[in-house]
Structure formats: structure tokens, C-alpha cells
C-alpha positions as a Markdown table, in Angstrom:
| # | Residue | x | y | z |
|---|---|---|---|---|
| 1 | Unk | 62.7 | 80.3 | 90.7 |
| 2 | Unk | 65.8 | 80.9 | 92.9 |
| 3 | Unk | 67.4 | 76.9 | 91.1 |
| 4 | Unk | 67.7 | 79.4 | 87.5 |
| 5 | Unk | 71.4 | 79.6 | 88.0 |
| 6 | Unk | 71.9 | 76.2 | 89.4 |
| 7 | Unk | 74.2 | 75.3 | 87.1 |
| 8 | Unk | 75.4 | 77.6 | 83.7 |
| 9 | Unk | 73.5 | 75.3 | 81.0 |
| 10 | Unk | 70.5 | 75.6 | 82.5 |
| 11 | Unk | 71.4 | 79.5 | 83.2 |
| 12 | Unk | 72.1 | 79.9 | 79.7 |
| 13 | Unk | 68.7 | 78.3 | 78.5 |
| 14 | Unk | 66.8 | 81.3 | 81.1 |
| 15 | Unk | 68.5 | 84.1 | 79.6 |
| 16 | Unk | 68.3 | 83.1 | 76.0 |
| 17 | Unk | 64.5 | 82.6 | 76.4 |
| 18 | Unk | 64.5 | 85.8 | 78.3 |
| 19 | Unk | 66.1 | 87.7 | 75.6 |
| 20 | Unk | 64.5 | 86.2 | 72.7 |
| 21 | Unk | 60.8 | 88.1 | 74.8 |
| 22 | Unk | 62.7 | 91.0 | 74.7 |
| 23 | Unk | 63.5 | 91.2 | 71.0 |
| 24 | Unk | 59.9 | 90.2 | 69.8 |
| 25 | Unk | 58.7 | 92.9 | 71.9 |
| 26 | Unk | 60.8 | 95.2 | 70.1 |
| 27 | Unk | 60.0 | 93.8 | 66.6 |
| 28 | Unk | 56.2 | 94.2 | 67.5 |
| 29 | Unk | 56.7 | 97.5 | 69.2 |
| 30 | Unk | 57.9 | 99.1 | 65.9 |
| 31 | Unk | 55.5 | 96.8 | 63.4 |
| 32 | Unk | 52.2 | 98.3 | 65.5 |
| 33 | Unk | 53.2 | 101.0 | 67.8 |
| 34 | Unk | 49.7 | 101.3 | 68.8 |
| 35 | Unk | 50.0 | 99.2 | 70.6 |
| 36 | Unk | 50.4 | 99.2 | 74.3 |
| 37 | Unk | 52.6 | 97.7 | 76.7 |
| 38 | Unk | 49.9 | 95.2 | 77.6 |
| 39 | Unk | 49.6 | 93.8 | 74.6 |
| 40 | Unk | 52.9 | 93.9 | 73.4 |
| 41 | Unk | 53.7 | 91.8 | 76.1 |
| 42 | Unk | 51.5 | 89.3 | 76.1 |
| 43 | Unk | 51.8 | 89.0 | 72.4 |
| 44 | Unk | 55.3 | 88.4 | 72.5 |
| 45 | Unk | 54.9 | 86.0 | 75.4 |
| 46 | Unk | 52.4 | 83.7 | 73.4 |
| 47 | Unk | 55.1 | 83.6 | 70.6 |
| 48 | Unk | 57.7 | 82.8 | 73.0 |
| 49 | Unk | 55.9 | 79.9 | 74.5 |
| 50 | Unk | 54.8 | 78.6 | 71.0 |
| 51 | Unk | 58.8 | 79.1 | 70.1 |
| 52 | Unk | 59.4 | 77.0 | 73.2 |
| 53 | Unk | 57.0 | 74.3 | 72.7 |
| 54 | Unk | 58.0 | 73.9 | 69.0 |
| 55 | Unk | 61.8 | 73.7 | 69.8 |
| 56 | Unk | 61.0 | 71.5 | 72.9 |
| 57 | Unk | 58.8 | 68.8 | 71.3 |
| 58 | Unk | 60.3 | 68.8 | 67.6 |
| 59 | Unk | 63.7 | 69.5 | 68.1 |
| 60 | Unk | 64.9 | 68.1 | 71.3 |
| 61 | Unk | 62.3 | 65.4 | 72.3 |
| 62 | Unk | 62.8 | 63.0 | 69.3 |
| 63 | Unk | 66.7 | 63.2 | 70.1 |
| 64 | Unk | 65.5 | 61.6 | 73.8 |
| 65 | Unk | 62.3 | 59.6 | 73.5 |
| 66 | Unk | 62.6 | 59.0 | 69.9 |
| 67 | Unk | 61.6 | 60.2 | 66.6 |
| 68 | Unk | 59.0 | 56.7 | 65.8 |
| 69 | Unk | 57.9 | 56.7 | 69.4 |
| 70 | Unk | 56.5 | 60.3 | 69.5 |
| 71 | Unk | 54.6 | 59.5 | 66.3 |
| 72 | Unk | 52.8 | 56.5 | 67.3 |
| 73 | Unk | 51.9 | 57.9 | 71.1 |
| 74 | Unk | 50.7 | 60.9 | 68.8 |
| 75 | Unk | 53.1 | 63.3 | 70.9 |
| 76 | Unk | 54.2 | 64.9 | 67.2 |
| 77 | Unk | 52.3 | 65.5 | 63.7 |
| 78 | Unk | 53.9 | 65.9 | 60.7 |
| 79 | Unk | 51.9 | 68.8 | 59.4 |
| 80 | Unk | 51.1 | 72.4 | 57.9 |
| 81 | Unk | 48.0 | 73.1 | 59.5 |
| 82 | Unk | 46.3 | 72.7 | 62.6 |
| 83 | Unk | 46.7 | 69.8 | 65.1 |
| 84 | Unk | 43.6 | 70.1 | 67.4 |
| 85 | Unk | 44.3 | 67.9 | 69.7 |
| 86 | Unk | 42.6 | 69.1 | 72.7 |
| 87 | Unk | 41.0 | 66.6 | 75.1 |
| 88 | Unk | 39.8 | 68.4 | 78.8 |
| 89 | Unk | 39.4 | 65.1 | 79.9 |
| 90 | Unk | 43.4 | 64.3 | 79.9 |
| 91 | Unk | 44.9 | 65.8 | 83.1 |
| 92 | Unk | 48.3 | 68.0 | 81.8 |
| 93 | Unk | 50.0 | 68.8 | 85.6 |
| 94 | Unk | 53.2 | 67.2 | 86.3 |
| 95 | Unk | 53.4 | 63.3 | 87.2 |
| 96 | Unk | 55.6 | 63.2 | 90.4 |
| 97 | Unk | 57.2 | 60.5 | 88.6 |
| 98 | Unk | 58.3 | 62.4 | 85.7 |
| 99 | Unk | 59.7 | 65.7 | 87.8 |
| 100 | Unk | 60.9 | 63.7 | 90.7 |
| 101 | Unk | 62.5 | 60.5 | 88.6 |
| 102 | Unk | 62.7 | 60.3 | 85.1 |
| 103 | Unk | 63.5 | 64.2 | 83.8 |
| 104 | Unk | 66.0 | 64.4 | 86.4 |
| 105 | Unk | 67.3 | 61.8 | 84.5 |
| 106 | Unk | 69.8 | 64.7 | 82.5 |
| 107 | Unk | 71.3 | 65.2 | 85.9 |
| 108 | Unk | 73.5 | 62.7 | 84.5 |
| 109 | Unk | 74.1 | 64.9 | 81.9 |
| 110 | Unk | 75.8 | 67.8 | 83.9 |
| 111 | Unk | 78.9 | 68.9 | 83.7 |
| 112 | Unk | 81.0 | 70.5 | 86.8 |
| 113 | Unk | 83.3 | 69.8 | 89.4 |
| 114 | Unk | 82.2 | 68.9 | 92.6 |
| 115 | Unk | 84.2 | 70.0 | 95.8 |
| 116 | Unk | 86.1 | 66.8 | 97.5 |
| 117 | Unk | 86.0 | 65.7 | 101.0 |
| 118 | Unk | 82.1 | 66.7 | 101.6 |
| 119 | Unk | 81.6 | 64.7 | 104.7 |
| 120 | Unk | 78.7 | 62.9 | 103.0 |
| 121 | Unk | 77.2 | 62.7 | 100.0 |
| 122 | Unk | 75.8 | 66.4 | 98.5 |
| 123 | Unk | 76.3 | 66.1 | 94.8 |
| 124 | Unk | 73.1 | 66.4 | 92.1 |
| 125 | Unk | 72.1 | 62.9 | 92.1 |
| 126 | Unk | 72.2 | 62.2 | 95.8 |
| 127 | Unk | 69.6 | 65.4 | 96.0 |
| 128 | Unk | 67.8 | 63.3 | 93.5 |
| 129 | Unk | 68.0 | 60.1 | 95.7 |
| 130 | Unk | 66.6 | 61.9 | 98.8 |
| 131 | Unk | 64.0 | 64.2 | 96.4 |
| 132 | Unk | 62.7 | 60.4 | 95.1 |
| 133 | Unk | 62.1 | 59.4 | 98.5 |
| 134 | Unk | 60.9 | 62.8 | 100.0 |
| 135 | Unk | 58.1 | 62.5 | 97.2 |
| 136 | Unk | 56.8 | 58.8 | 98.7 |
| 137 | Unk | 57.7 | 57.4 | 95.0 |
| 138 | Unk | 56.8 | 53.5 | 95.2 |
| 139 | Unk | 60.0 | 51.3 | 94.0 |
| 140 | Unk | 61.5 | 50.8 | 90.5 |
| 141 | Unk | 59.9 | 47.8 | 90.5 |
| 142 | Unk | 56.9 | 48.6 | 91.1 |
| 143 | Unk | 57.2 | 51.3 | 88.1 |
| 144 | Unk | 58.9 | 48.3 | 85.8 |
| 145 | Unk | 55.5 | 46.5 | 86.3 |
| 146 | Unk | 53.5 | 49.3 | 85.8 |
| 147 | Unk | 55.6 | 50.1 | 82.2 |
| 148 | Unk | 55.1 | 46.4 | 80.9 |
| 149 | Unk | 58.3 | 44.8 | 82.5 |
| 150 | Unk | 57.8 | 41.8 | 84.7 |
| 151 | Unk | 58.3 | 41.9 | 88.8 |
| 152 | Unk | 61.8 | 41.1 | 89.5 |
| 153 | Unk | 61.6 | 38.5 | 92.3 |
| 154 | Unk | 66.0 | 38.9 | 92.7 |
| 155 | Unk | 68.4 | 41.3 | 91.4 |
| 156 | Unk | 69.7 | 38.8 | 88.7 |
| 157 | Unk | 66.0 | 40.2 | 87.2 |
| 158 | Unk | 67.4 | 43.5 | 86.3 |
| 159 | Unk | 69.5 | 41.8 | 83.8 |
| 160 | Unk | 66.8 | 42.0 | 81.1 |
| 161 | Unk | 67.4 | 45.7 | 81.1 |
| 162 | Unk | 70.7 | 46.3 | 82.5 |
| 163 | Unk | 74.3 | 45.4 | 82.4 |
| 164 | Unk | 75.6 | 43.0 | 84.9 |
| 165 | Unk | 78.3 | 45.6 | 86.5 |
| 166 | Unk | 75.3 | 47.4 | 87.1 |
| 167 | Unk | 72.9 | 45.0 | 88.3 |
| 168 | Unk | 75.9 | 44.1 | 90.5 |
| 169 | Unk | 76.1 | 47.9 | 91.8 |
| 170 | Unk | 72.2 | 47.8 | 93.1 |
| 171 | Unk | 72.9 | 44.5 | 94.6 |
| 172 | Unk | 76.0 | 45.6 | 96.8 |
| 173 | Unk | 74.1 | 48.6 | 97.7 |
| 174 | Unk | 70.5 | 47.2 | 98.5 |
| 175 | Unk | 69.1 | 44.9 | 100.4 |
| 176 | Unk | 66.1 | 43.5 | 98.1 |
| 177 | Unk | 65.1 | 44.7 | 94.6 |
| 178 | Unk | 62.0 | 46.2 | 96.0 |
| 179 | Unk | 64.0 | 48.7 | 97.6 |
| 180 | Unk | 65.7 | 50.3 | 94.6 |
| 181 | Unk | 64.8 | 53.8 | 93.9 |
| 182 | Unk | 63.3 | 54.7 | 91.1 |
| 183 | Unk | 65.8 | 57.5 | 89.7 |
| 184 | Unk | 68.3 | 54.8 | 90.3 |
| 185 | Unk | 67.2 | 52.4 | 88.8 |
| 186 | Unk | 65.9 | 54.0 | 85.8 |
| 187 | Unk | 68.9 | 55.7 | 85.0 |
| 188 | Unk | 70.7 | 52.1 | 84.9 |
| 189 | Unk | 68.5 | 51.0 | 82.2 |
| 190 | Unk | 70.0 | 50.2 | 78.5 |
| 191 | Unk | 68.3 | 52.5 | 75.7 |
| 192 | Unk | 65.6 | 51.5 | 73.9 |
| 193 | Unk | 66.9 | 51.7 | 70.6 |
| 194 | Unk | 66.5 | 54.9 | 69.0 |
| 195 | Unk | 66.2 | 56.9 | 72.2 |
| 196 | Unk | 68.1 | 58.0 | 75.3 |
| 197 | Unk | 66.2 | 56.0 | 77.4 |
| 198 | Unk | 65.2 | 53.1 | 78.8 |
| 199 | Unk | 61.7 | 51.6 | 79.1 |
| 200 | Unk | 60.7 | 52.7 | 82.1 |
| 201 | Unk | 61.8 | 56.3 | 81.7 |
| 202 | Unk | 60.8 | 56.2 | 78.0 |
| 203 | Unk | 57.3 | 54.8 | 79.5 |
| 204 | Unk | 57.0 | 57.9 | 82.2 |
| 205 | Unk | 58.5 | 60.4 | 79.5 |
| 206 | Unk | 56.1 | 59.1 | 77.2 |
| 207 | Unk | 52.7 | 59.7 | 79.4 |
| 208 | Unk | 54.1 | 63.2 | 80.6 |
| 209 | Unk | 54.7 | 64.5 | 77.1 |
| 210 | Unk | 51.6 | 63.4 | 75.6 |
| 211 | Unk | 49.3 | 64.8 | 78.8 |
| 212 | Unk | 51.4 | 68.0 | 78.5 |
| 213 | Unk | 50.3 | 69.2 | 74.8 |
| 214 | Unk | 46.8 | 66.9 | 74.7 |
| 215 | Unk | 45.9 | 68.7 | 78.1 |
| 216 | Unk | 46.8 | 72.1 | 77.5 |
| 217 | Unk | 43.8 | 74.0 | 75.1 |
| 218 | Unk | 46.4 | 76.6 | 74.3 |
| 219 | Unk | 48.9 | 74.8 | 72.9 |
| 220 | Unk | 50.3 | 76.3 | 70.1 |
| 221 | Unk | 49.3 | 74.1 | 67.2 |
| 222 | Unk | 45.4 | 74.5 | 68.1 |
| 223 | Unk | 43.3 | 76.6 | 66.3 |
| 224 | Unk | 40.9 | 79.2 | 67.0 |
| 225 | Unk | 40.4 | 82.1 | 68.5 |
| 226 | Unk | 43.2 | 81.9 | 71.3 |
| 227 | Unk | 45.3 | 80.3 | 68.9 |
| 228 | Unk | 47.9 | 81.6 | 66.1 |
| 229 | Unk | 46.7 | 81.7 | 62.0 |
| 230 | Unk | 47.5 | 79.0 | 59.9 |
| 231 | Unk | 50.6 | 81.5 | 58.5 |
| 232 | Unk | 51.9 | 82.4 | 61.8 |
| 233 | Unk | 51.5 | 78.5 | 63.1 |
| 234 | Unk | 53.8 | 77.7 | 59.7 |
| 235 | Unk | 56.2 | 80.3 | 60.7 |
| 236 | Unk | 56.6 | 79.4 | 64.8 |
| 237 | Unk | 57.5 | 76.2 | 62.7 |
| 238 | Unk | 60.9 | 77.6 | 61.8 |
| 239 | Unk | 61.8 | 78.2 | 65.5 |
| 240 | Unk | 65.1 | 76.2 | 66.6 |
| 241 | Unk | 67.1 | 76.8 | 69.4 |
| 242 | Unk | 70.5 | 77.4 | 66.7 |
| 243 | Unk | 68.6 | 80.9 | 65.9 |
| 244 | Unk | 67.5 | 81.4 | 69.1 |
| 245 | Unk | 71.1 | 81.3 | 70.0 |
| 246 | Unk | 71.8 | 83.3 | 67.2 |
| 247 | Unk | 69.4 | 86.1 | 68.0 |
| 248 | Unk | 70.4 | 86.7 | 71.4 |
| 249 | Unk | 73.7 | 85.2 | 72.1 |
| 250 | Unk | 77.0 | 87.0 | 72.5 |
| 251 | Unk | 78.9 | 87.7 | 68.8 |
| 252 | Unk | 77.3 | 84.1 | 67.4 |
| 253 | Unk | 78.1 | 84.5 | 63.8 |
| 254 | Unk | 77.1 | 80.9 | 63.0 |
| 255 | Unk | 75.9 | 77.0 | 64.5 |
| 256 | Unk | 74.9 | 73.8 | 63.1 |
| 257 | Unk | 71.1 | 73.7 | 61.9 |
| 258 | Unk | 70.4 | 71.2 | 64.7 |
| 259 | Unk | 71.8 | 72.7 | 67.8 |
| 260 | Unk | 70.9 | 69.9 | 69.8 |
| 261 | Unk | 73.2 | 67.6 | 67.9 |
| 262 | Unk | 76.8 | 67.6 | 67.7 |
| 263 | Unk | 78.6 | 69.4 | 64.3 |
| 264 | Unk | 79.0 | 67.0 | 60.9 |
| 265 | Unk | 78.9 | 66.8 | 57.6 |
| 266 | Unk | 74.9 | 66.3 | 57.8 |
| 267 | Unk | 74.8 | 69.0 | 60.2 |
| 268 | Unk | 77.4 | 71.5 | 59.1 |
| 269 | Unk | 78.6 | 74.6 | 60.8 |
| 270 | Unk | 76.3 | 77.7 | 58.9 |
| 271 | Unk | 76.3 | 81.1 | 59.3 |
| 272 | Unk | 73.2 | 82.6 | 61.1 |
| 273 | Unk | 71.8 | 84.4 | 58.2 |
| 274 | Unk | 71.1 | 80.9 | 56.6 |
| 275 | Unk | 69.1 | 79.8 | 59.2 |
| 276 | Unk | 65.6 | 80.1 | 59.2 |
| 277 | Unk | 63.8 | 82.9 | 61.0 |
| 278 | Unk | 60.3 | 83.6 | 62.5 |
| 279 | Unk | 58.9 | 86.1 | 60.3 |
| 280 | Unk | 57.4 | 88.7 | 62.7 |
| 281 | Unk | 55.8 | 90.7 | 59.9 |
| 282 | Unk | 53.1 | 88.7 | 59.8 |
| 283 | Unk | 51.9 | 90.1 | 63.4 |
| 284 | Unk | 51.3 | 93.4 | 61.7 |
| 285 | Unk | 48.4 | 94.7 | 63.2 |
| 286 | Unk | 45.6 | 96.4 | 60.9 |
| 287 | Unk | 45.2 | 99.6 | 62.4 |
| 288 | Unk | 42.5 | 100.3 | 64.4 |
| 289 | Unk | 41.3 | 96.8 | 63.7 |
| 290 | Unk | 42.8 | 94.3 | 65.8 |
| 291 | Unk | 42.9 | 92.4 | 62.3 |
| 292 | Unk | 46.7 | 90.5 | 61.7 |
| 293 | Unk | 47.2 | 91.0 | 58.1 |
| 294 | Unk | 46.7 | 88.4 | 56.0 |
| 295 | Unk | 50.4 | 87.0 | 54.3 |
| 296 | Unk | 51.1 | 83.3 | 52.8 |
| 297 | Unk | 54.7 | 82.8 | 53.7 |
| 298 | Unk | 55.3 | 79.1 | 54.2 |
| 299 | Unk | 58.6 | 77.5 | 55.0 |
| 300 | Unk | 59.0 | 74.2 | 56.0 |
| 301 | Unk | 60.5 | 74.2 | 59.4 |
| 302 | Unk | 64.0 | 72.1 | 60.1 |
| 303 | Unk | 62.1 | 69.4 | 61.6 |
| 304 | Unk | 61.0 | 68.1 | 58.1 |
| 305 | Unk | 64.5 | 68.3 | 56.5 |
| 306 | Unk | 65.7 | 65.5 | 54.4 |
């Protein structure tokens, strides 16, 4: 994808998920080196996923859709062993609401200068403006109704979810209230409290998450025989993205436990030896056998810290 260095963040996130490939490949490379390239490979990329999807949904997500609202829509389990959560009747590809609208909702969220005197309007959320409409995305209001909010039948409507300087904003810059685009107006939304979002985001955000792990049959905490053993499931666990930064950053000698939330006296600079760590020995291959060897290693993962 040619947008992987749009900006450095995301830049960053591509290479530290490319290196952290790399250095399970080398870890399983020296545990079985019978292996070949093949499976080394793909075995280090089913890790790297799981490592992903771990870090994604109980790391980051509860920060941004909240912790109580992933439980109850069943988008997280607290759990040791295997979810199983499967259902091929729920359809996991993308909503074009959720990649058009409400996950470019962080756009917000970049940093950067922007060149001045652009003789119209070419900065991240104006590409987001014309994406929404490019996609045929039906109004914000139409999306309100559909997430439990009533029509609004005049801008003064908004107000139930909005500030007034804001409602005032969409106002002096559309003509009715049916016009206003999605990404706009969802982004002018107050927080639900205990998330980063407001209801009609947190209601798309919500829907995508849930298709996205119930939809997929190899997500990581499923069982059988594409899946991982209960041990290795418990051990994926420990992934966070403070030792993924560790691991394959430049001269990181220590972060906060929870990288995705600022440094305090709950989440206190460490250094990266104290921070948990995927053991990889437990990928050891039985030679000859195609066996994984079987060692009980729990840990609880950071998610379930007090």
C-alpha cells in the first residue's frame, strides 16, 4: 500500500510490525531449524497477526470505544482459554461506513504542519470530506436514526449531541441538516462517556469490531486445528505494543506498561526487561513430528492488571 508512509505514526506502526515478523522468524529459525522457509514464514506471520489482534482489540480498542461497551457487544472476553466465537453467518469485510467515516475519525488525531496558501482546501480531512461523498454515504442523519438518535428536523437538533459553537459551525456551512456529511458530523459529536466517541461513531465502531473477530474463523482466540494451543493462546496474551516497541525500536531501554496511554504514577516509566514477553519456546517443534511441545507457562497478560 503506497499511503504506508503517509504520515510518520502510521510509518512507524508498518515498520515495527514488520520487524517484530522478522525477529520471530529468527527466534523460530534457531528453535527448529528444520524447518524451511515456508514454514517459518507462515508461522511467524500467524503469530504476528494474533500479536496484532490481541494488541488491537485489548489494548487499544477499550481506550476508544470503551472498556464496558466491548464487553456487553461481546467484542472482548475476559479469559484463559478459548473464545470460539465463530459465526459464518456474520459478514466480517469492511462497512463503507466504518473505513470511509468513522475510523478516519483519528484523522483528527494527526499531527503535522500543513503548507499555507493551498489554493483550496487539500489537507486530511477535506480528502475525508470528498472520500465520504465519493463512497455515496447517505447523510449523518440518516446514520443518527439508524444508531438510535432521533431525525433532526433543524440544526438546533444536533444540540442533543453537540455543542452549540458546533451546531452553529454546520449551520453556517450547510444548507439543511440532511446535507451534513457523515465524517463531519460524527466527529462533532460529545463522547459517550467512557470512550472517544460519540454515539454514532461508537454505534458504527461497535458493528465493525464485532463482525471483524465474530466473522473471521481464524481469529486468534479460536481453537482447533488452525488455531494456537491453549499455552501459546495464554502467551500471544502478553503481547503489547510497549514490547513491541521495545523489541524492535531504535535503543528503547524502557516505556510505560500501557503504551497507548500517557506516563503516570499508575502507568510508570519501566525498563523493557520488566515487561512481559511472548515466550517463543513454546513453538518448539518435536522433531520430525510436526508435534509443538507441550509447556504450561501462563502469565496473565496486561490487559487483566489491577
Amino acid at each position: 500500500d503506497a499511503r504506508a508512509n503517509q504520515n510518520p505514526q502510521l510509518t512507524i506502526l508498518q515498520i515495527i510490525l514488520l520487524r517484530e515478523h522478522n525477529r520471530i522468524a529468527d527466534t523460530l529459525a534457531k528453535l527448529n531449524p528444520h524447518w524451511n522457509d515456508e514454514t517459518i514464514f507462515q508461522e511467524s506471520r500467524k503469530i504476528n497477526i494474533a500479536e496484532h489482534q490481541q494488541i488491537s482489540y485489548y489494548e487499544w480498542l477499550p481506550i476508544f470505544i470503551g472498556l464496558e461497551n466491548s464487553f456487553k457487544n461481546k467484542i472482548l472476553y475476559q479469559t484463559k482459554g478459548f473464545v470460539n466465537d465463530y459465526d459464518e453467518n456474520v459478514n466480517p469485510t469492511v462497512l463503507n461506513e466504518h473505513a470511509t467515516a468513522a475510523f478516519r475519525y483519528f484523522h483528527s488525531l494527526i499531527a503535522g504542519n500543513l503548507e499555507a496558501g493551498q489554493p483550496f482546501g487539500s489537507d486530511l480531512k477535506a480528502f475525508d470530506v470528498q472520500r465520504n461523498r465519493d463512497h455515496g454515504l447517505a447523510s449523518y442523519n440518516d446514520y443518527r436514526v439508524f444508531c438510535g438518535l432521533p431525525t433532526a428536523r433543524s440544526f438546533e437538533d444536533f444540540l442533543d449531541v453537540m455543542r452549540k459553537d458546533n451546531v452553529n459551525k454546520l449551520a453556517n456551512l450547510y444548507e439543511t441538516p440532511d446535507d451534513v456529511d457523515l465524517t463531519v458530523g460524527g466527529s462533532l459529536e460529545a463522547h459517550v462517556p467512557g470512550t472517544l466517541a460519540g454515539p454514532t461513531f461508537l454505534c458504527i465502531l461497535t458493528e465493525q469490531f464485532y463482525r471483524t473477530r465474530v466473522g473471521d474463523r481464524f481469529w486468534f482466540e479460536n481453537g482447533g486445528q488452525t488455531g494456537f494451543t491453549l499455552d501459546q493462546l495464554n502467551e500471544i496474551r502478553k503481547a503489547s505494543i510497549s514490547r513491541l516497541l521495545c523489541d524492535n525500536g531504535h535503543n528503547i531501554k524502557a516505556m510505560q506498561p500501557r503504551g497507548f496511554e500517557r506516563i503516570s504514577v499508575r502507568n510508570a516509566i519501566l525498563p523493557c526487561e520488566a515487561l512481559p514477553i511472548v515466550d517463543l519456546s513454546l513453538w518448539k517443534d518435536v522433531q520430525g513430528t510436526g508435534i509443538i511441545q507441550d509447556q504450561v507457562n501462563l502469565h496473565p497478560s496486561l490487559f487483566y492488571k489491577k
